[in-house]
C-alpha positions as CSV (number, residue, x, y, z in Angstrom):
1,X,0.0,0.0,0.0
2,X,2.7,2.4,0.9
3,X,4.6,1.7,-2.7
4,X,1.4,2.4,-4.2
5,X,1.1,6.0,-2.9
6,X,4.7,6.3,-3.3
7,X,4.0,5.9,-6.5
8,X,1.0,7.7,-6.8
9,X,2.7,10.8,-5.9
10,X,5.7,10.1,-8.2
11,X,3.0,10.4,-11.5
12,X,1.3,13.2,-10.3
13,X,4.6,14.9,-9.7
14,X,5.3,14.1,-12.6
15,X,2.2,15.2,-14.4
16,X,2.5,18.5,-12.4
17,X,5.9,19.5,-13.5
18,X,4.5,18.4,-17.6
19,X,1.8,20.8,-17.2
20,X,3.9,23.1,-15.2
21,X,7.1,23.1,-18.2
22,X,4.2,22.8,-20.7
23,X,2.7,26.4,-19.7
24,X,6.2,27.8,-19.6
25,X,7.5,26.1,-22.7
26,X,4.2,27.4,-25.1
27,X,4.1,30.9,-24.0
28,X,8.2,31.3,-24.4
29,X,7.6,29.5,-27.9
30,X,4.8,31.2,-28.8
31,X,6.6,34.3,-28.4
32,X,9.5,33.4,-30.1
33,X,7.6,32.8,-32.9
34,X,6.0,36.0,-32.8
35,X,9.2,37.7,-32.8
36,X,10.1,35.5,-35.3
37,X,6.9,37.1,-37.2
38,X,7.7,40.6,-36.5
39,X,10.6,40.7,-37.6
40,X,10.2,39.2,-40.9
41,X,7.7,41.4,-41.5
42,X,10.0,44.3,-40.3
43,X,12.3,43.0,-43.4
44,X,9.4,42.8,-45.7
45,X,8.2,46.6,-45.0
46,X,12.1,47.8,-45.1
47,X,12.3,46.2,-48.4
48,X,9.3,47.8,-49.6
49,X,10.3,51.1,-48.0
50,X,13.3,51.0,-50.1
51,X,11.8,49.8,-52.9
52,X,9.5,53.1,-53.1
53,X,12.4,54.9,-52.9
54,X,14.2,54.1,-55.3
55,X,10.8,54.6,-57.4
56,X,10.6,58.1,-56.9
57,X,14.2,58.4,-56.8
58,X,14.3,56.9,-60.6
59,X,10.8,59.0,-61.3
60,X,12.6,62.1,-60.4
61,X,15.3,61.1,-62.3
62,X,14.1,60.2,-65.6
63,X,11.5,63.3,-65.9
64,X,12.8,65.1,-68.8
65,X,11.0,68.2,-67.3
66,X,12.6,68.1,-63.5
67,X,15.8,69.1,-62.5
68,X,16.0,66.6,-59.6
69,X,19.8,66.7,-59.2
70,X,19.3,68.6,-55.9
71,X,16.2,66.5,-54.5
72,X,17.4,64.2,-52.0
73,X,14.4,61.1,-51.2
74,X,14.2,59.1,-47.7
75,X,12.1,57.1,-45.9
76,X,10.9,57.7,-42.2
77,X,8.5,55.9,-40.5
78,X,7.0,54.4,-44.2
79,X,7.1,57.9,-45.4
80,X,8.6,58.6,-48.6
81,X,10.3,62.2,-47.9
82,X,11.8,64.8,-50.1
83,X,14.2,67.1,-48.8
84,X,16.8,69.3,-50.8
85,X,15.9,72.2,-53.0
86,X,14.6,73.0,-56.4
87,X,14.0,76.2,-58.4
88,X,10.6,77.4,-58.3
89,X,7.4,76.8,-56.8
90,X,6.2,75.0,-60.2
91,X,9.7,72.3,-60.1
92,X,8.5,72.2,-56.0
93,X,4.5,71.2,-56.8
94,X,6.0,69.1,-59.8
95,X,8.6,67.0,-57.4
96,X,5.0,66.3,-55.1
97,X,3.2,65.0,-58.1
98,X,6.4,62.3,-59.7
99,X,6.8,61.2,-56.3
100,X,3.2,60.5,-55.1
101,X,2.9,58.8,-58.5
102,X,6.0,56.4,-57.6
103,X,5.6,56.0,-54.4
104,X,2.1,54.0,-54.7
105,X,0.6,53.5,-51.6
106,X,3.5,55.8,-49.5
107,X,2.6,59.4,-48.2
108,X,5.2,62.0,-49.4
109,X,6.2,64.2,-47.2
110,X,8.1,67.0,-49.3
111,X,10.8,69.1,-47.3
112,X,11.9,71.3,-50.5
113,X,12.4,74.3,-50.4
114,X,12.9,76.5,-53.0
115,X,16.3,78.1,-54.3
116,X,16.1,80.5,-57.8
117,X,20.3,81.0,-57.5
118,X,21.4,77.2,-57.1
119,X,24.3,76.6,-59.0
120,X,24.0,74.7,-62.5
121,X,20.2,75.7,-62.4
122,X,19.0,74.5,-66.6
């Protein structure tokens, strides 16, 4: 009788520290994987972030009608921003249209600001 409960106690000790490292084990793994998640998905959205920048970059570029040489393009935050200078307020609005155009679904946020005396102006 007394090897019996021995026993007995031995299995549900047993079955206690299973449940017990089987409640700790799932949550730890569960997060893991979720990091695991995030930051693939961190990878994903950089990759897009600098894929939409080098669309605008290559938009502003290859517009025969922009002087972009002085337009610098960034991303912060999933932002596609424009910072540098161009020559009038027409080349400023211009930069704002080529780059919401590339950038798809990315807000521009345009930092330009506007410079008539710039050297090498066309």
């Amino acid at each position: 009788m007394r090897v019996k409960r021995i026993a007995q106690r031995s299995m549900m000790g047993a079955g206690l520290t299973a449940i017990i490292l089987g409640l700790t084990v799932h949550p730890l793994s569960a997060q893991a994987q979720d990091q695991s998640d995030s930051s693939a998905s961190h990878r994903m959205t950089k990759g897009a972030d600098s894929d939409a920048a080098a669309k605008v970059r290559a938009a502003l570029n290859s517009n025969p009608t922009f002087d972009g040489r002085h337009v610098d393009v960034a991303m912060d935050k999933g932002n596609v921003v424009l910072s540098g200078f161009v020559q009038s307020s027409q080349a400023l609005q211009e930069a704002t249209r080529i780059a919401t155009e590339a950038a798809g679904d990315h807000k521009v946020v345009n930092h330009l600001s506007i410079n008539q005396n710039y050297p090498n102006a066309p």
